[in-house]
mmCIF file as Biopython writes it, N, C-alpha, C and O atoms, coordinates in Angstrom:
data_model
#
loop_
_atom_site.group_PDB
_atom_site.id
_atom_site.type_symbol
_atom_site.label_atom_id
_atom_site.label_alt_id
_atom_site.label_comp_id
_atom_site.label_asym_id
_atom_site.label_entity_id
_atom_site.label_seq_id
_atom_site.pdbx_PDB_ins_code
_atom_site.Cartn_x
_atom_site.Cartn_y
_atom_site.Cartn_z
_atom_site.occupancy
_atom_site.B_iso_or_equiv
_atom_site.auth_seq_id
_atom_site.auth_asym_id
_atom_site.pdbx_PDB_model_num
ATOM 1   N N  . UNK A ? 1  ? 70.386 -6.519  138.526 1.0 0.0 1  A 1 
ATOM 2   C CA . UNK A ? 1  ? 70.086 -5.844  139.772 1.0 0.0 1  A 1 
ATOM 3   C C  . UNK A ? 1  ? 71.199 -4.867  140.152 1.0 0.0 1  A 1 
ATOM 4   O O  . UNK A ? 1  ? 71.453 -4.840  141.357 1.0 0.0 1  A 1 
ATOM 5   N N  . UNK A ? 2  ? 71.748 -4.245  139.546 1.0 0.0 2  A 1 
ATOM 6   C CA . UNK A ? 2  ? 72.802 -3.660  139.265 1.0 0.0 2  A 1 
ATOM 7   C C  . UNK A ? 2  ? 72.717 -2.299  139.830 1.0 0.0 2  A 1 
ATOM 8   O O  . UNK A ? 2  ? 71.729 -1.708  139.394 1.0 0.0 2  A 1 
ATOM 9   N N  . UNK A ? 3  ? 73.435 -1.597  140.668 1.0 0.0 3  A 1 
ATOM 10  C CA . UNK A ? 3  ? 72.400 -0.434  141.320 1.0 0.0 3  A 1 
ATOM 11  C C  . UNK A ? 3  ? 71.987 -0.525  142.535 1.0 0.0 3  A 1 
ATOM 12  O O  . UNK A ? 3  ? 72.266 0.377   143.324 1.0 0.0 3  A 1 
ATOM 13  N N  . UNK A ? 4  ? 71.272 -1.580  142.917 1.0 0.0 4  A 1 
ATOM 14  C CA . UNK A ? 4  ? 70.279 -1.273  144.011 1.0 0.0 4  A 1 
ATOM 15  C C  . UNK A ? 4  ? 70.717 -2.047  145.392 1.0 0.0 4  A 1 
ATOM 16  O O  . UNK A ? 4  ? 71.139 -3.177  145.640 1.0 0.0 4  A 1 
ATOM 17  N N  . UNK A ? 5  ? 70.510 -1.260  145.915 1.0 0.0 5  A 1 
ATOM 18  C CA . UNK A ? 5  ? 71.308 -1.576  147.873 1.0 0.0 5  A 1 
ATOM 19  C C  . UNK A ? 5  ? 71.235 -2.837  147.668 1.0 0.0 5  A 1 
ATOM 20  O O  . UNK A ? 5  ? 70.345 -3.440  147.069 1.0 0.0 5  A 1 
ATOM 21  N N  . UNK A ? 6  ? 72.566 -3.427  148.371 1.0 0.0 6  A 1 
ATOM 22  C CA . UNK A ? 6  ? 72.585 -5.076  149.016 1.0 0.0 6  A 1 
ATOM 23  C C  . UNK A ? 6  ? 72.439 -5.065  149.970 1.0 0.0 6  A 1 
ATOM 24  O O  . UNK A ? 6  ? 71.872 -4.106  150.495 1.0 0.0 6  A 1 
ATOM 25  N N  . UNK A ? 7  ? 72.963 -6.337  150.825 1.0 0.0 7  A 1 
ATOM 26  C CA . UNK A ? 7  ? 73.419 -6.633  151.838 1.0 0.0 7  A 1 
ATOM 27  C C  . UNK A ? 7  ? 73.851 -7.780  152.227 1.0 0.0 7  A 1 
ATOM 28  O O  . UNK A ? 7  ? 73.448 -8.523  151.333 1.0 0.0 7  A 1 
ATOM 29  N N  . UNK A ? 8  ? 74.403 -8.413  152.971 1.0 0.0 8  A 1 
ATOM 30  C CA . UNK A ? 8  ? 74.459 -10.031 153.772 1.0 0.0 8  A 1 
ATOM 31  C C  . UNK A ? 8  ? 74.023 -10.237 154.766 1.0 0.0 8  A 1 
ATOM 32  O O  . UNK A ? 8  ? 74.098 -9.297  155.556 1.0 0.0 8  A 1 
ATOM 33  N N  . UNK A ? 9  ? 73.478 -11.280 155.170 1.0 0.0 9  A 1 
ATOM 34  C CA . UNK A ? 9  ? 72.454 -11.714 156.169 1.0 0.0 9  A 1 
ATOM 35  C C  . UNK A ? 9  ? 73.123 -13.065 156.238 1.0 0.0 9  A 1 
ATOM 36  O O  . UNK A ? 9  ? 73.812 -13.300 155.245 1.0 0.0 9  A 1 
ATOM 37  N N  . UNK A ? 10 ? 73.100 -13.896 157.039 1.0 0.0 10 A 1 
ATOM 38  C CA . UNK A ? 10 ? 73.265 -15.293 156.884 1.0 0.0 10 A 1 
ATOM 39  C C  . UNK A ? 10 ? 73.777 -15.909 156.018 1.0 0.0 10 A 1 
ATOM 40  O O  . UNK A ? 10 ? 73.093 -16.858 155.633 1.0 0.0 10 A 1 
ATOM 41  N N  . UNK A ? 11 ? 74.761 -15.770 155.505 1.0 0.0 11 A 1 
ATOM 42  C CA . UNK A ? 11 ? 75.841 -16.017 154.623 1.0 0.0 11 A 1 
ATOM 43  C C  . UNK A ? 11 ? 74.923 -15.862 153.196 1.0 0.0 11 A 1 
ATOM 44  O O  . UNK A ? 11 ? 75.343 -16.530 152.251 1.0 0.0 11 A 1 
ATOM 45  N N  . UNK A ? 12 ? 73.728 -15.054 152.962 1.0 0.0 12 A 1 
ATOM 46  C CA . UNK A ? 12 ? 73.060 -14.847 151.631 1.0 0.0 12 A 1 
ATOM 47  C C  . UNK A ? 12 ? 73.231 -13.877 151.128 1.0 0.0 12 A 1 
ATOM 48  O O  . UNK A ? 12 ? 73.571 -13.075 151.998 1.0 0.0 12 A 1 
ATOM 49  N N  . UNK A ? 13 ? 73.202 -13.418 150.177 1.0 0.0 13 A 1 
ATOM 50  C CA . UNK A ? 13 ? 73.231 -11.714 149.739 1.0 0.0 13 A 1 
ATOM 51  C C  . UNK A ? 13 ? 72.055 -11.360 149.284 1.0 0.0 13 A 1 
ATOM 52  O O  . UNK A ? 13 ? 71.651 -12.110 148.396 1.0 0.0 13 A 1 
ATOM 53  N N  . UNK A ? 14 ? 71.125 -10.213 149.652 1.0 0.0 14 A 1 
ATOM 54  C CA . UNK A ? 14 ? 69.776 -9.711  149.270 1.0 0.0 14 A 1 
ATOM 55  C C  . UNK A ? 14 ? 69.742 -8.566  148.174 1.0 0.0 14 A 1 
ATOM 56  O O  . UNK A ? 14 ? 70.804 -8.061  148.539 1.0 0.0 14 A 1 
ATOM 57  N N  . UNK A ? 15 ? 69.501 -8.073  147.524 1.0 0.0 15 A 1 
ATOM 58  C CA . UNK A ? 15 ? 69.133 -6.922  147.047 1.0 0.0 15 A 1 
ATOM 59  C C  . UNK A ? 15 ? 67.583 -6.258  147.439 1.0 0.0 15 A 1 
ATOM 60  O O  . UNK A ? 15 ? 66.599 -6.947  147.170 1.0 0.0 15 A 1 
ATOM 61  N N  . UNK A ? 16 ? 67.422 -5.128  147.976 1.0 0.0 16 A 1 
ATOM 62  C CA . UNK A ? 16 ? 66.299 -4.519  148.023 1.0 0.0 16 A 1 
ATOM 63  C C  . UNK A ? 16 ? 65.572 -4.148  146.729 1.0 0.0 16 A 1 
ATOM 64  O O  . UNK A ? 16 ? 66.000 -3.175  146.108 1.0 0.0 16 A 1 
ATOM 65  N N  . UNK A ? 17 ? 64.715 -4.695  146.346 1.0 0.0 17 A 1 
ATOM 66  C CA . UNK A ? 17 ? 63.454 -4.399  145.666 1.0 0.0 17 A 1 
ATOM 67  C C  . UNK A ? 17 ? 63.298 -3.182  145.809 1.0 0.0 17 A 1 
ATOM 68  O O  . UNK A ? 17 ? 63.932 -2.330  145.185 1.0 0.0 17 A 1 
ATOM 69  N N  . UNK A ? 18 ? 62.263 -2.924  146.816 1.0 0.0 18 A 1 
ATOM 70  C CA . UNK A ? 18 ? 61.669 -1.609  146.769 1.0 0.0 18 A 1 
ATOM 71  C C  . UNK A ? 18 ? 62.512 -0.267  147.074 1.0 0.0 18 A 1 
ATOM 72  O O  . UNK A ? 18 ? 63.737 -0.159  147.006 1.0 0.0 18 A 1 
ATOM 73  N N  . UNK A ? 19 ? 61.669 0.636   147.393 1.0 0.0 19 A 1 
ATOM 74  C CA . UNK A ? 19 ? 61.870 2.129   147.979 1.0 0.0 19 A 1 
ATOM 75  C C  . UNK A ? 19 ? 61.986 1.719   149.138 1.0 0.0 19 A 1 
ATOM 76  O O  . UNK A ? 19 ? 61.279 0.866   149.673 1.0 0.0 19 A 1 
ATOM 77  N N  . UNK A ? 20 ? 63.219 2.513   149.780 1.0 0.0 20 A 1 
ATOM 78  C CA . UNK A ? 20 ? 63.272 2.613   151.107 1.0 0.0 20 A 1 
ATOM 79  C C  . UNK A ? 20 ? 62.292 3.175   151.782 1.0 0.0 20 A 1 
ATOM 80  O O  . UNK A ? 20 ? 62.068 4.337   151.444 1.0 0.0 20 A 1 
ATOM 81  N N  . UNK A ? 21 ? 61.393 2.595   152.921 1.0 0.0 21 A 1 
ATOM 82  C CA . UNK A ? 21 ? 60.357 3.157   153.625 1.0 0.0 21 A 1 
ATOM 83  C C  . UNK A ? 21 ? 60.763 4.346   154.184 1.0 0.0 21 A 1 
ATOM 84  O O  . UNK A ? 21 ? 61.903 4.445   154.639 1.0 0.0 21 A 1 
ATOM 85  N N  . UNK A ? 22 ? 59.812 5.467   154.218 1.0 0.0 22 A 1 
ATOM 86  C CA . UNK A ? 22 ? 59.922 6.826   154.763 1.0 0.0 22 A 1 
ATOM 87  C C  . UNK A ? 22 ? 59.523 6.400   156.212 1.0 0.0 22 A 1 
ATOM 88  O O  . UNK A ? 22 ? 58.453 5.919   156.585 1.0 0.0 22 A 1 
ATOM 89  N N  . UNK A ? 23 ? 60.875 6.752   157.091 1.0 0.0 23 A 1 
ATOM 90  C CA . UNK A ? 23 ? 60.915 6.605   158.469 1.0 0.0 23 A 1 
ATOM 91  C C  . UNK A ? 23 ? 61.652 5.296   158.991 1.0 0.0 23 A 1 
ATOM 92  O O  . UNK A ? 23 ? 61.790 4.819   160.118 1.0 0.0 23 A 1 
ATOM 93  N N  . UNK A ? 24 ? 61.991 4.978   157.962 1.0 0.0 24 A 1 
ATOM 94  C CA . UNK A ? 24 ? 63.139 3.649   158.946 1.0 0.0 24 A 1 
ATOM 95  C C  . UNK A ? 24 ? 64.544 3.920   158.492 1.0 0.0 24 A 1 
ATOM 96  O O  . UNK A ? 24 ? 64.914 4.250   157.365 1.0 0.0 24 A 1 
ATOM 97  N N  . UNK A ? 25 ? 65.194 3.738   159.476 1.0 0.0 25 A 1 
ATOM 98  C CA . UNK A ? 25 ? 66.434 3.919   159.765 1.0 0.0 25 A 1 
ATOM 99  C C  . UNK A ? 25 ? 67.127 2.937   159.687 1.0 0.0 25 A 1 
ATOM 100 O O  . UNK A ? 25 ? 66.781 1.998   160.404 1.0 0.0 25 A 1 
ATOM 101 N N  . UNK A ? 26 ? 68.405 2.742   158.775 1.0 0.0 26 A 1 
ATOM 102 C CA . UNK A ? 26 ? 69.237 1.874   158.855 1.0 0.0 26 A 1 
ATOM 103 C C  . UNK A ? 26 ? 69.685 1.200   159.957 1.0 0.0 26 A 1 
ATOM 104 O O  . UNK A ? 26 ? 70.011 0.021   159.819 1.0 0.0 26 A 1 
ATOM 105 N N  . UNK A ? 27 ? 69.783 1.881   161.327 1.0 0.0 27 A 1 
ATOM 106 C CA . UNK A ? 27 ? 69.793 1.118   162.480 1.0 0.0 27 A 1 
ATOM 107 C C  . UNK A ? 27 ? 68.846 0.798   162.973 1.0 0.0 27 A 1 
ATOM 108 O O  . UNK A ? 27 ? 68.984 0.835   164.196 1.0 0.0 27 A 1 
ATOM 109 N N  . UNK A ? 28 ? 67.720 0.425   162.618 1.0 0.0 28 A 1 
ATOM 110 C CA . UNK A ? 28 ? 66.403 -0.538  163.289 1.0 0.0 28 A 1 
ATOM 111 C C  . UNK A ? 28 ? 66.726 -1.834  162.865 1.0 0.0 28 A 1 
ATOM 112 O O  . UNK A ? 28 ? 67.274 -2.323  161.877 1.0 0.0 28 A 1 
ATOM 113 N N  . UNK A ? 29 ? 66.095 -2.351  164.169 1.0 0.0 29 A 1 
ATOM 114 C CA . UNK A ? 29 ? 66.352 -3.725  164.446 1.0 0.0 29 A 1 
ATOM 115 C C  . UNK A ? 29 ? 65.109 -4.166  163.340 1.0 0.0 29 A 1 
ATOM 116 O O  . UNK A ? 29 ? 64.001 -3.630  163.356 1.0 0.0 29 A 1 
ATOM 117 N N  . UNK A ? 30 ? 65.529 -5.298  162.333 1.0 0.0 30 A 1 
ATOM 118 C CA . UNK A ? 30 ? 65.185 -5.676  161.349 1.0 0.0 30 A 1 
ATOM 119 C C  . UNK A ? 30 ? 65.005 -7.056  160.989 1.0 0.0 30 A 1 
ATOM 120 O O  . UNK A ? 30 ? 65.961 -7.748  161.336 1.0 0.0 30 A 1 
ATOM 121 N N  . UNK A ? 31 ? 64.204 -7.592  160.481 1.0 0.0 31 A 1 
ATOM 122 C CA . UNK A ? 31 ? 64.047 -9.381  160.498 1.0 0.0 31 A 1 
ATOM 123 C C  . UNK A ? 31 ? 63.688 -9.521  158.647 1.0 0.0 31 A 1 
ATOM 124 O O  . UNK A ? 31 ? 62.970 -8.776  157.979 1.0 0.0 31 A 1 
ATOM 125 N N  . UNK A ? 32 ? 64.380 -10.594 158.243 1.0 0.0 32 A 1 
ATOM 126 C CA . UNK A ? 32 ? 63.803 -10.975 156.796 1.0 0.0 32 A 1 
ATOM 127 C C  . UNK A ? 32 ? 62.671 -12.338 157.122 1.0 0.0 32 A 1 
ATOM 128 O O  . UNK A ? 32 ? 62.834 -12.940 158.183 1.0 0.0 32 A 1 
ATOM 129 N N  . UNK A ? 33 ? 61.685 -12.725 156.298 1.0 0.0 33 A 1 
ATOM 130 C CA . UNK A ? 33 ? 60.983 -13.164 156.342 1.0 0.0 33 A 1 
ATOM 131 C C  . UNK A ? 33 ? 60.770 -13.990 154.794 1.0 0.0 33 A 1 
ATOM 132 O O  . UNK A ? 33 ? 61.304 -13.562 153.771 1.0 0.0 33 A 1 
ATOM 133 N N  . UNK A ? 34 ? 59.862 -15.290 154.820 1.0 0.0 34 A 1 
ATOM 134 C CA . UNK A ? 34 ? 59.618 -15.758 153.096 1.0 0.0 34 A 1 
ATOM 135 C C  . UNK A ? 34 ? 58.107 -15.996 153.565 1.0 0.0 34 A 1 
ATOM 136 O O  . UNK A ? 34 ? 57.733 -16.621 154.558 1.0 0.0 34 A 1 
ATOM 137 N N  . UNK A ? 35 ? 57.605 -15.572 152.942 1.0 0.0 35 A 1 
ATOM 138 C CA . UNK A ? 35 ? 56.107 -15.143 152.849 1.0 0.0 35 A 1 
ATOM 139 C C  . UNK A ? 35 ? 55.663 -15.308 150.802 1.0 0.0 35 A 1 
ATOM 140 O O  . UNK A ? 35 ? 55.774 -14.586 149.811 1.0 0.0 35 A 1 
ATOM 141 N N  . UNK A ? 36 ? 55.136 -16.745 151.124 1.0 0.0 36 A 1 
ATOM 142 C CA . UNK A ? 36 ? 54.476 -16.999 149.594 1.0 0.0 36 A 1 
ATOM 143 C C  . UNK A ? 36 ? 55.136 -16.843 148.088 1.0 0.0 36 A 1 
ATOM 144 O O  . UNK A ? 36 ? 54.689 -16.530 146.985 1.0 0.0 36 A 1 
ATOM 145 N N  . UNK A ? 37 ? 56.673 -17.292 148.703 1.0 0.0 37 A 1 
ATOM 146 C CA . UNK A ? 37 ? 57.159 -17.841 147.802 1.0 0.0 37 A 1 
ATOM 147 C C  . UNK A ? 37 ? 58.441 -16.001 147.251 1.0 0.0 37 A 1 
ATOM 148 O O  . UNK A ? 37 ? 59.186 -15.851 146.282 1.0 0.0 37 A 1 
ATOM 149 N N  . UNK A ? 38 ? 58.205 -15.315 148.075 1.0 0.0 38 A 1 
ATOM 150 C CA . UNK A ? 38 ? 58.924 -14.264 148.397 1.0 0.0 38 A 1 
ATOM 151 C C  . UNK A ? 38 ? 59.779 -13.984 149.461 1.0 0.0 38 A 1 
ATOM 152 O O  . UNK A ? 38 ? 59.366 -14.657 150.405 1.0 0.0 38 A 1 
ATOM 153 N N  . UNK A ? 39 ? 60.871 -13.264 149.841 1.0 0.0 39 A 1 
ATOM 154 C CA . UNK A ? 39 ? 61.789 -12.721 150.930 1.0 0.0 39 A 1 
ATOM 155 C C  . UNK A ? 39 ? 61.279 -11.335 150.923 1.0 0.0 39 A 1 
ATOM 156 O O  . UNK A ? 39 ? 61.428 -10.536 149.999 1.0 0.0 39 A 1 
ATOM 157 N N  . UNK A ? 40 ? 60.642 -11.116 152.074 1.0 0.0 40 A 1 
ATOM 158 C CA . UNK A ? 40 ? 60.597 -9.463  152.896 1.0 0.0 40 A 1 
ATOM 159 C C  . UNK A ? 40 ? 61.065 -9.424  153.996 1.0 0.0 40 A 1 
ATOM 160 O O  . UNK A ? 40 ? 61.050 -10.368 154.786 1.0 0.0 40 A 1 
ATOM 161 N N  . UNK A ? 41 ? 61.711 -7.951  154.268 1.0 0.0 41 A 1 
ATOM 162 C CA . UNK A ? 41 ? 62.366 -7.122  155.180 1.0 0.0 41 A 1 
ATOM 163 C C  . UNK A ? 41 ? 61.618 -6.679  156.053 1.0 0.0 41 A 1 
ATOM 164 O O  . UNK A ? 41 ? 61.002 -5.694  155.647 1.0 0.0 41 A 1 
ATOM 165 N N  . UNK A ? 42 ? 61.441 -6.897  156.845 1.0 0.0 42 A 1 
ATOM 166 C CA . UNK A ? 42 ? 60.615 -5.873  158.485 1.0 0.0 42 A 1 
ATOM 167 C C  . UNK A ? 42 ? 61.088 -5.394  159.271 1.0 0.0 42 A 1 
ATOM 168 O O  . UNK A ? 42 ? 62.046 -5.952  159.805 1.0 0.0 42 A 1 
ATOM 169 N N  . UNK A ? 43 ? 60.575 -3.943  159.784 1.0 0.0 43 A 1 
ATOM 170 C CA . UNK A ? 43 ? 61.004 -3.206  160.579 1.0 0.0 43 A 1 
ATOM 171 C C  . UNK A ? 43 ? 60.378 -3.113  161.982 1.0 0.0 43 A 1 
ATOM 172 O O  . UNK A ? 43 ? 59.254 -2.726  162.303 1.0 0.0 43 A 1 
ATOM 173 N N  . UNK A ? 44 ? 61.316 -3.533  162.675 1.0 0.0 44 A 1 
ATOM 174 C CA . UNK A ? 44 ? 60.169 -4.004  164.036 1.0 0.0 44 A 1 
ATOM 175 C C  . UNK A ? 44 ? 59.346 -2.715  164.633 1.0 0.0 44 A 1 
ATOM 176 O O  . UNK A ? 44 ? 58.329 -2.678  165.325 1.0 0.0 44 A 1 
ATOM 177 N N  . UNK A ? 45 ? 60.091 -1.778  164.156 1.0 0.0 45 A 1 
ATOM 178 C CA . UNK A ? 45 ? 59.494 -0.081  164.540 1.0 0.0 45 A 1 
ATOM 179 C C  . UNK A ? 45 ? 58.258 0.166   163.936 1.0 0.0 45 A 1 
ATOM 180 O O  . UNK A ? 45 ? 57.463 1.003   164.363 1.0 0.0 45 A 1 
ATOM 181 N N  . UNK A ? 46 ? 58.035 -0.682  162.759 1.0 0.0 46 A 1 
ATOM 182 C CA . UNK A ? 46 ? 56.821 -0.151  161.682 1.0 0.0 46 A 1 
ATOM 183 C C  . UNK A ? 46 ? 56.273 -1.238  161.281 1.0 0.0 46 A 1 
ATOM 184 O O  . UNK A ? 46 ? 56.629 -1.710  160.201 1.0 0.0 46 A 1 
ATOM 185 N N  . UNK A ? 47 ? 55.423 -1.787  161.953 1.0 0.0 47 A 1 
ATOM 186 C CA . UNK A ? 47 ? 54.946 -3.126  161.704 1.0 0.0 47 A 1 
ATOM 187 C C  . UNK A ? 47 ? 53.727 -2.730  160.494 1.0 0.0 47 A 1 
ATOM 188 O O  . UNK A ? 47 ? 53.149 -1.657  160.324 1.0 0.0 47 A 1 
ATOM 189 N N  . UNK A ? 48 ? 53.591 -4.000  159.759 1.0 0.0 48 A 1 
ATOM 190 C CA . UNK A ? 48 ? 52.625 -3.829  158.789 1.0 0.0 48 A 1 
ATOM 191 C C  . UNK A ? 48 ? 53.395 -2.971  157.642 1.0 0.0 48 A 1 
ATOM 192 O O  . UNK A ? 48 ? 52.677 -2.416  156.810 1.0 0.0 48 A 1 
ATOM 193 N N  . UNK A ? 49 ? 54.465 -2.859  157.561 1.0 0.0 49 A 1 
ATOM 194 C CA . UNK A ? 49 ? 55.360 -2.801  156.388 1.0 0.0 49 A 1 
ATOM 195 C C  . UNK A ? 49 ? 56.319 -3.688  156.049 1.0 0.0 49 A 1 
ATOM 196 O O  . UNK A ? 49 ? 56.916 -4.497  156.759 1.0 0.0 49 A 1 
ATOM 197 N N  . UNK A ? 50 ? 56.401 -3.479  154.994 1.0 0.0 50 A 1 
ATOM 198 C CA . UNK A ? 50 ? 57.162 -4.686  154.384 1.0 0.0 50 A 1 
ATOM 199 C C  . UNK A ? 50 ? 58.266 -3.960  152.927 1.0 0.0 50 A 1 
ATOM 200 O O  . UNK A ? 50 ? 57.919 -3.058  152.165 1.0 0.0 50 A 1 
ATOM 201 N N  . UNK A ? 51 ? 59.459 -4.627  152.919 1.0 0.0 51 A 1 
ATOM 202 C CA . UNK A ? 51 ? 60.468 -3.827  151.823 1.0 0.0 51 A 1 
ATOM 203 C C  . UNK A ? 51 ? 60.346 -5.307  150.665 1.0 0.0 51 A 1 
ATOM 204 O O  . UNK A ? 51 ? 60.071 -6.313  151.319 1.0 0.0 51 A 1 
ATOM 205 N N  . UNK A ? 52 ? 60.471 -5.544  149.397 1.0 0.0 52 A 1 
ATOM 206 C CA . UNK A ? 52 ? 60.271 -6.850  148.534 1.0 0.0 52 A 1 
ATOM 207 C C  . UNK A ? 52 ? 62.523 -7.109  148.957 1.0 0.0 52 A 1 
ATOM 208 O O  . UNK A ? 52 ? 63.453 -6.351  149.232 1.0 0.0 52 A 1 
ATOM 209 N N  . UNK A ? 53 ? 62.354 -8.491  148.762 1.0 0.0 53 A 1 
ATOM 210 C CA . UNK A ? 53 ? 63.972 -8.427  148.988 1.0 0.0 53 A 1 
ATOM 211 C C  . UNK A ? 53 ? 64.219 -9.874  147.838 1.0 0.0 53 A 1 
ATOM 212 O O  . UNK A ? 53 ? 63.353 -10.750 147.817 1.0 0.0 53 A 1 
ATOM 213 N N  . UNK A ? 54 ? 65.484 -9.984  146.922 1.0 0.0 54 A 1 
ATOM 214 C CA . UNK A ? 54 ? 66.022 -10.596 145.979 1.0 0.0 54 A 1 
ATOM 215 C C  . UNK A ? 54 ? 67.051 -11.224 146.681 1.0 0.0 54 A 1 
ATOM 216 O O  . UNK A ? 54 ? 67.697 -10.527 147.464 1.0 0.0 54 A 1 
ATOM 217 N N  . UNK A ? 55 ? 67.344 -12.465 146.549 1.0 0.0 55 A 1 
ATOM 218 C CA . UNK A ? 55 ? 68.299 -12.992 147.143 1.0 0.0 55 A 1 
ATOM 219 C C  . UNK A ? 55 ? 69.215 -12.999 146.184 1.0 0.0 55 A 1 
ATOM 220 O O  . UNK A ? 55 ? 68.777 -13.152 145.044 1.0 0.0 55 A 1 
ATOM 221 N N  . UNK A ? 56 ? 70.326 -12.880 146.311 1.0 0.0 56 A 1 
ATOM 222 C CA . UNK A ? 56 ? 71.971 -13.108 145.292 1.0 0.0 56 A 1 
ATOM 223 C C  . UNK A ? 56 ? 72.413 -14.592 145.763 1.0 0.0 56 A 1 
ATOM 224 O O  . UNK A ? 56 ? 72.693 -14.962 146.903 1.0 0.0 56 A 1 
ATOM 225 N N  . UNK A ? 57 ? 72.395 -15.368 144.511 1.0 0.0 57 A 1 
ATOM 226 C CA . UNK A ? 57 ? 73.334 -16.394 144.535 1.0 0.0 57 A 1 
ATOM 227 C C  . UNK A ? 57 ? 74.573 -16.595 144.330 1.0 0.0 57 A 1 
ATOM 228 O O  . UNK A ? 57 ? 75.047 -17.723 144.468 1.0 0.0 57 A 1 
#
């Protein structure tokens, strides 16, 4: 996963999966979620999108 945006959240580290959504801003207020055995990113600005997210161990 070498490359692709991180981050920390709750003492976890994520990597973003996808493409950054066209129209969200690094400063939107943002929630991760596990939905079916997956971690996604939401943008409370753009509901009904979703970013795929990798957790780092």
């Amino acid at each position: 996963m070498e490359g692709q945006p991180r981050f920390q959240y709750g003492g976890y580290g994520f990597n973003i999966v996808d493409a950054w959504p066209v129209g969200w801003a690094y400063t939107d207020q943002c929630y991760i979620d596990y939905i079916d055995g997956e971690y996604f990113l939401f943008d409370l600005l753009h509901p009904g999108v979703r970013v795929v997210l990798f957790v780092v161990i």
